[in-house]
C-alpha positions as CSV (number, residue, x, y, z in Angstrom):
1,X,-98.3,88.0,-51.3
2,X,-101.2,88.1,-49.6
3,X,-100.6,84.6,-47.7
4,X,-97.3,86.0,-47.6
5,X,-98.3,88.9,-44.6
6,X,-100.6,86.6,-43.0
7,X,-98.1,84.2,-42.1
8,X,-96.2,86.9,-40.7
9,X,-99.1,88.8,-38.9
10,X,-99.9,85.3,-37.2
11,X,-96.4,84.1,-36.1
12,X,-96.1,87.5,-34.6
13,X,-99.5,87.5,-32.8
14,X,-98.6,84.9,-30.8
15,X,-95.6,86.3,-29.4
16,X,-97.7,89.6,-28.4
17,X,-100.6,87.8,-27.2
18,X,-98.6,85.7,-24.8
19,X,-96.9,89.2,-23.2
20,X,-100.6,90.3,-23.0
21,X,-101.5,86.9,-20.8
22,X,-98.4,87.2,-18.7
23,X,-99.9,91.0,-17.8
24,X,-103.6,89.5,-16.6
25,X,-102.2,87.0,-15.1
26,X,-103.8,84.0,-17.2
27,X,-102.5,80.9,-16.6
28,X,-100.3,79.5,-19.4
29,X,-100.7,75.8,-19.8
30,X,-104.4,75.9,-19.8
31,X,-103.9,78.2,-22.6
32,X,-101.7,76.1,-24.5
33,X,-104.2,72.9,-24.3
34,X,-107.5,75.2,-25.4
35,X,-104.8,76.7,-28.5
36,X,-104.4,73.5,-29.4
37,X,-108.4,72.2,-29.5
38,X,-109.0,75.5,-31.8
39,X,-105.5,74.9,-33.8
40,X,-107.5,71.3,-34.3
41,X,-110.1,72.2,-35.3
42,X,-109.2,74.5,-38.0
43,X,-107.2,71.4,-39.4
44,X,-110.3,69.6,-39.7
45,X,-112.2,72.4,-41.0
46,X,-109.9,73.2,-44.4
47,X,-109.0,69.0,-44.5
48,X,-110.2,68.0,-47.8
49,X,-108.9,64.5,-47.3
50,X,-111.4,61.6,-46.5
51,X,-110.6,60.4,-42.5
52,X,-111.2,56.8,-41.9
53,X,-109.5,54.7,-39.6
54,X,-106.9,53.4,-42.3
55,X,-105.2,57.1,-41.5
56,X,-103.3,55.6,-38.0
57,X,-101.9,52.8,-40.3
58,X,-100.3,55.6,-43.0
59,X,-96.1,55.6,-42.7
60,X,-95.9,59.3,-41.5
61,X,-98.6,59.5,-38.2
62,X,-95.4,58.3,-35.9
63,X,-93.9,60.9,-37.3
64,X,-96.9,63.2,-36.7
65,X,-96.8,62.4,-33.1
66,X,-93.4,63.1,-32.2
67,X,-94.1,66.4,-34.2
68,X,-97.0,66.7,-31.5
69,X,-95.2,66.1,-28.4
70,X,-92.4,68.4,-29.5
71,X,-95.0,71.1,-29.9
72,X,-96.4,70.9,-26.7
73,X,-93.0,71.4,-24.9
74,X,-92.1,74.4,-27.3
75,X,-94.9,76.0,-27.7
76,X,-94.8,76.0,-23.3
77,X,-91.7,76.8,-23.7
78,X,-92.3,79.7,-26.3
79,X,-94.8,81.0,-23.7
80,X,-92.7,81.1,-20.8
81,X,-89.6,82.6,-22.4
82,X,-91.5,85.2,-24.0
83,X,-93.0,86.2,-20.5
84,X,-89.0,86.1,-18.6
85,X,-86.7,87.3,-21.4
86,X,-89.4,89.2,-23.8
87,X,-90.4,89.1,-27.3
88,X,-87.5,90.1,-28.7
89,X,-85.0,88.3,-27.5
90,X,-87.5,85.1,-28.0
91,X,-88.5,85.8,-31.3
92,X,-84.8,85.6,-32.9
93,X,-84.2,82.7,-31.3
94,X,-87.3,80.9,-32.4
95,X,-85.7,82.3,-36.0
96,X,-82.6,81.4,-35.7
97,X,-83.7,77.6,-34.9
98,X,-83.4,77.9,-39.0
99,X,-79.7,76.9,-38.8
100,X,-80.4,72.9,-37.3
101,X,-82.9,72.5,-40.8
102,X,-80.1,73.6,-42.7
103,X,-77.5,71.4,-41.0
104,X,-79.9,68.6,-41.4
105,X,-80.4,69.1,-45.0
106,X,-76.8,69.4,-45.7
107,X,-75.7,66.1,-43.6
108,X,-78.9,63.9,-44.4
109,X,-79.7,64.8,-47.5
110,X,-76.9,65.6,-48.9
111,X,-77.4,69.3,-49.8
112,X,-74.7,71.8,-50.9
113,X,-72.8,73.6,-48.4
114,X,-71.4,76.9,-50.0
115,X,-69.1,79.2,-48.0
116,X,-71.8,82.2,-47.6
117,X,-74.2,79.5,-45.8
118,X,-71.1,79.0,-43.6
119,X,-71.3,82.5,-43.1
120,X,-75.0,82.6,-42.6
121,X,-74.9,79.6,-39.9
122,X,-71.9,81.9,-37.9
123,X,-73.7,85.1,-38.0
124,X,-76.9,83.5,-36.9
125,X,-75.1,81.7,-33.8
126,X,-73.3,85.1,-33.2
127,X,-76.8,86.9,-33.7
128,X,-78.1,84.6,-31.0
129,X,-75.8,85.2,-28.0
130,X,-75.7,89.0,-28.9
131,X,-79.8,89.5,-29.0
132,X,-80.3,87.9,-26.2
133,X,-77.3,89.6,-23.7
134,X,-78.6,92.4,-20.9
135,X,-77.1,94.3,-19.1
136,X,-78.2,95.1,-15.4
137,X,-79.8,97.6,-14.7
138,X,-80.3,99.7,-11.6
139,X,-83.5,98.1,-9.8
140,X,-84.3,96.3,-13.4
141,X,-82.0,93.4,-13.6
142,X,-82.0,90.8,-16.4
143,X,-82.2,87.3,-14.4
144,X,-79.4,85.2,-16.0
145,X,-81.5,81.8,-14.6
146,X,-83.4,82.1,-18.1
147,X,-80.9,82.7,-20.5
148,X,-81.4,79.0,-21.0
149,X,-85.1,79.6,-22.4
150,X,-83.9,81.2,-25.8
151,X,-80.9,78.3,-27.0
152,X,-83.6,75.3,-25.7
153,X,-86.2,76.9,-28.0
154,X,-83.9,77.2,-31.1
155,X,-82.6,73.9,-30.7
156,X,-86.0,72.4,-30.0
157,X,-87.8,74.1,-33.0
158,X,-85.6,73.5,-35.1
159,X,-86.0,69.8,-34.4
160,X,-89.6,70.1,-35.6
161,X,-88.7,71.6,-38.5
162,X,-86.0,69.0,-39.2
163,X,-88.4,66.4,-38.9
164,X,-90.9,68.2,-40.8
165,X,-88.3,68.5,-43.4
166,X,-87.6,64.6,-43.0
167,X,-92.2,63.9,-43.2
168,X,-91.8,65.9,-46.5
169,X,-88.7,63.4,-47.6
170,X,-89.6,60.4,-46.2
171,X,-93.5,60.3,-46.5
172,X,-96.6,60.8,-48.7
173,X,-97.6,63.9,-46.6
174,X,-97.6,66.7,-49.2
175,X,-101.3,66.1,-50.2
176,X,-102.3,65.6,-46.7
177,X,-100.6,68.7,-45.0
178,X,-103.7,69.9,-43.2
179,X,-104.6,66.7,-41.8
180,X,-100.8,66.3,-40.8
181,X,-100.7,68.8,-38.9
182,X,-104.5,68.2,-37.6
183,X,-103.0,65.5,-36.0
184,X,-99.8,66.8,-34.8
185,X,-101.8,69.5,-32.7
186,X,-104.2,66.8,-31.3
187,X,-101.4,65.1,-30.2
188,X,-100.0,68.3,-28.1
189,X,-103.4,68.8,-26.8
190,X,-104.2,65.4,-25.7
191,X,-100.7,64.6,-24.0
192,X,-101.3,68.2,-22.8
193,X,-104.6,67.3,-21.1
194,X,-102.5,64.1,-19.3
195,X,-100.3,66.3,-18.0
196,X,-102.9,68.9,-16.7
197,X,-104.7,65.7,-14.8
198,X,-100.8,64.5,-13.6
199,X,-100.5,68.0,-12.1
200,X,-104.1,68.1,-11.0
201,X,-104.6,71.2,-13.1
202,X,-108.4,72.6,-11.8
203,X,-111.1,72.3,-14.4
204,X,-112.2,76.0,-14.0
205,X,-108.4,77.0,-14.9
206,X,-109.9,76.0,-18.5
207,X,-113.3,77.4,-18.0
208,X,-112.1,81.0,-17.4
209,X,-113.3,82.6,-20.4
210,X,-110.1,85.1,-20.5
211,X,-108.6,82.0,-20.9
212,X,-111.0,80.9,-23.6
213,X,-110.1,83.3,-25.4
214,X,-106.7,83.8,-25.5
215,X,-106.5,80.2,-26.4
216,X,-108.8,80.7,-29.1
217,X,-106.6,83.9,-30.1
218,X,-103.6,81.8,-30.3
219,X,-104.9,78.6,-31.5
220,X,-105.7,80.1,-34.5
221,X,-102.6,82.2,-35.2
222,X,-100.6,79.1,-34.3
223,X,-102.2,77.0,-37.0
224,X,-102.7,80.7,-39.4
225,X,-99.1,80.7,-39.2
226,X,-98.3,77.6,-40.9
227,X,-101.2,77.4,-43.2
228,X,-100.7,80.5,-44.8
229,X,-97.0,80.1,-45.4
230,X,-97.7,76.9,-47.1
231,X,-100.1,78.5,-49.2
232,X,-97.8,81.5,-49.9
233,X,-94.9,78.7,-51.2
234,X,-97.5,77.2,-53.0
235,X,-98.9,80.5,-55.0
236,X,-96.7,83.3,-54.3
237,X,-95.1,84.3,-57.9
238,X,-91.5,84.3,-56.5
239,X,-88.8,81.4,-55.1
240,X,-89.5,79.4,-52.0
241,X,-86.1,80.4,-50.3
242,X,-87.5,84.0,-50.7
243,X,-90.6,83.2,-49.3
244,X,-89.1,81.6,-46.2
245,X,-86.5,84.4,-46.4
246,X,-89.0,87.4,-46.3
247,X,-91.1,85.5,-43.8
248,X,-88.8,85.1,-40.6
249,X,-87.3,88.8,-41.3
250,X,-91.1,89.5,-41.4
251,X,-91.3,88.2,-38.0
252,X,-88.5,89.6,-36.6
253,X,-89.1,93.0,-37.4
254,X,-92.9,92.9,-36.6
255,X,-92.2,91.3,-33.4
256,X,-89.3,93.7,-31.8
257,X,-91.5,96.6,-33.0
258,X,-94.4,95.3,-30.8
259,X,-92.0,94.7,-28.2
260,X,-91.1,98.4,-28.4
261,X,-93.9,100.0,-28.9
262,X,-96.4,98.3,-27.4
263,X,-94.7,96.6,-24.0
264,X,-91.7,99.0,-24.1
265,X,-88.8,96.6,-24.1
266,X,-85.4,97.8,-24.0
267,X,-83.1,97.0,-26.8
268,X,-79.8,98.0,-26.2
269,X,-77.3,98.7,-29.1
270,X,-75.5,95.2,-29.1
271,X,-79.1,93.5,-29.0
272,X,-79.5,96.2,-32.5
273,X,-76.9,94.4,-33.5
274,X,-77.7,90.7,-33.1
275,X,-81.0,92.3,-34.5
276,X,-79.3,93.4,-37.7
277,X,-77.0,90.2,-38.3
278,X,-80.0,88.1,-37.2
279,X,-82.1,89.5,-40.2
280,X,-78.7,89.3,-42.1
281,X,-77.9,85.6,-41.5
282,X,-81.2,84.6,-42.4
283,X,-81.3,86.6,-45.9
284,X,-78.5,84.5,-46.4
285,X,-79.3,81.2,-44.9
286,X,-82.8,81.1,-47.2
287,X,-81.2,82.0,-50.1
288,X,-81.9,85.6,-50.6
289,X,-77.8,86.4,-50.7
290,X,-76.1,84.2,-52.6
């Protein structure tokens, strides 16, 4: 269980240390390209898998680079809404992107769909719209120009983790996992690095060693994340829709409780709510109601 509360710890990390950046003032997408060099590099590090050039002919690195391009523009996007609408708010949607895997399963792949995943997928929509409403507030009002940030990132990661679900399906990438991903996050990084020298991005915006750093910090929880909750599928001594199941409501919980004790976010009683059915829909979505 171990791998388990890892996986959790570094999902949640990221949320936390991209509210930290936005209060220094560190610019974002130079963080986001140095994540992805360290999120690389660890790839390489645990690969156990021989690299020769034959690897850019296999059937799954198209795959892997549409998996790379999408990260880029969620994990910017995960950044910026967590800095406008908080970490709350951002963290269930990023969880509730678990209803377009599900909905790809059922239609591609023919999965069962049961009446209490019906359920599940209404609660989590519902859940959605109800974590992320504010009110205004006297002198402290909610700017409804980003309530757009939370339903782009649910859609958009649960894209990747449709077409993860599809690499799985589709392709021999199960004994290559780390080098998969490897090359997903070089992707990110190196159409990252395009776009820096499109926008003419200055070179000491990347040698700042606060930014450095937080890279670094991130880069590592971001690949953390994922390798630890494949390693807790692969070992922990209970069912894999548990493990996904205990692992998002992991998130959820550690995440809003940073939010509110650390950065002080307010979390009105119909955002508790979307809180509670969030956690809710996803017990039953992964399996954990039946």
């Amino acid at each position: 269980m171990i791998f388990l509360f890892l996986s959790i710890l570094s999902s949640s990390l990221i949320a936390v240390i991209f509210k930290i950046q936005d209060k220094y003032e560190i610019k974002l997408f130079p963080v986001i390209i140095i994540n992805y060099v360290f999120a690389v590099a660890w790839g390489l590090i645990l690969n156990k898998t021989k690299i020769t050039s034959e690897i850019f002919e296999s059937n799954w690195i198209h795959v892997s680079v549409i998996i790379g391009i999408a990260l880029l523009v969620m994990f910017y996007m995960l950044g910026y809404s967590t800095q406008k609408v908080g970490i709350s708010v951002t963290t269930i949607s990023k969880e509730m992107s678990v209803v377009l895997p599900i909905s790809f399963s059922i239609f591609f792949y023919k999965e069962e769909l049961t009446s209490i995943k019906e359920i599940g997928v209404l609660l989590a929509l519902t859940a959605v719209f109800l974590s992320v409403y504010k009110k205004k507030e006297k002198g402290k009002e909610f700017d409804m120009k980003y309530f757009f940030l939370p339903i782009v990132l649910m859609f958009g990661i649960g894209f990747i983790d449709s077409m993860l679900k599809f690499s799985l399906e589709e392709f021999d990438v199960k004994d290559n996992i780390p080098l998969f991903s490897a090359i997903s996050f070089a992707v990110a990084g190196i159409v990252g690095l395009f776009v820096s020298f499109v926008n003419e991005i200055s070179i000491k915006d990347f040698l700042n060693w606060k930014t450095i750093l937080t890279g670094a910090i991130i880069g590592t929880a971001n690949f953390g994340s994922m390798y630890f909750l494949f390693l807790a599928l692969a070992r922990a001594p209970i069912q894999s829709t548990a493990v996904y199941g205990i692992n998002n409501v992991g998130i959820i919980t550690v995440s809003i409780l940073a939010a509110v004790l650390i950065f002080k976010e307010s979390i009105s009683v119909l955002n508790r709510i979307g809180i509670l059915l969030a956690i809710f829909a996803i017990m039953i979505l992964s399996g954990m109601i039946s």
